[in-house]
N, C-alpha and C positions, 0 to 999 in steps of 0.2 A: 677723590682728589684730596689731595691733602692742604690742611689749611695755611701752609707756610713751606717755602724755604730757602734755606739761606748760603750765602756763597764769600769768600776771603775772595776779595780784590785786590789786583797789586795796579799800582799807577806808580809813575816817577814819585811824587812826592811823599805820598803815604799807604797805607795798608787802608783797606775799608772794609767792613763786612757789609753784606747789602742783603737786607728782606725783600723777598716780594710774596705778598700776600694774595691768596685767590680770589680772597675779597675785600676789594681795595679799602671801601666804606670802613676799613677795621685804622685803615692807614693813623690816624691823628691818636685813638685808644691804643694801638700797641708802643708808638713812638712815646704816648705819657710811660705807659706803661714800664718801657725800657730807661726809662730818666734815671730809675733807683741806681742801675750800678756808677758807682764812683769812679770806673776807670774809664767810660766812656765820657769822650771831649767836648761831643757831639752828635747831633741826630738831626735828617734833616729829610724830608718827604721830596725826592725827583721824581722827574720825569723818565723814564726808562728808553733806552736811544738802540736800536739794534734788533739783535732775533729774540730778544727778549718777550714771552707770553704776558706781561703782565706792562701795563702803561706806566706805571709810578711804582717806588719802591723806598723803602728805608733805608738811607744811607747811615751807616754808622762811623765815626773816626774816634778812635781812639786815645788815649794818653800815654807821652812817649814812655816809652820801656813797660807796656804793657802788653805780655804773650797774646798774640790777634789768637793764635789758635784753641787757648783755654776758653778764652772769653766766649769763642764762636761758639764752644760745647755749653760753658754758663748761659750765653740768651739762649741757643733752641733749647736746653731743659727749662728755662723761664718761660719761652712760648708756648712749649706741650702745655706743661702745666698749666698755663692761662687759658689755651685753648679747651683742653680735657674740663676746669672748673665753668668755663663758658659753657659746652654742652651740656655739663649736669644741671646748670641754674637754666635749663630752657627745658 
């Protein structure tokens, strides 16, 4: 199973990327985690509503005029990475 993945939301209002993690427990450590980049507006741990596998998830909102779909590739190479350096340090 892998430890992450992530999806481009569209709603009327804004664009969102959204994590959901396989294990949740990770939820509050990855959301620090993600704070570094500057183009994100916002981050905020929900509740996940639907056929969604996963109870809670990382919502992410962006800053306006900033491309959702680069950003989406920048956090999951930020998660591998976090993830791959998490399994070496165990």
């Amino acid at each position: 199973m892998l430890p992450f993945r992530s999806e481009i939301r569209n709603s009327p209002s804004q664009q969102t990327i959204k994590i959901f993690l396989a294990d949740e427990s990770l939820d509050a450590k990855i959301k620090k985690h993600l704070e570094h980049f500057s183009e994100i507006e916002l981050i905020e741990i929900r509740e996940s509503i639907g056929q969604n596998r996963a109870d809670e998830n990382i919502t992410i909102f962006l800053k306006d005029d900033v491309d959702i779909n680069k950003m989406k590739v920048s956090i999951d190479s930020s998660l591998w990475w976090y993830f791959e350096e998490d399994m070496v340090d165990e």
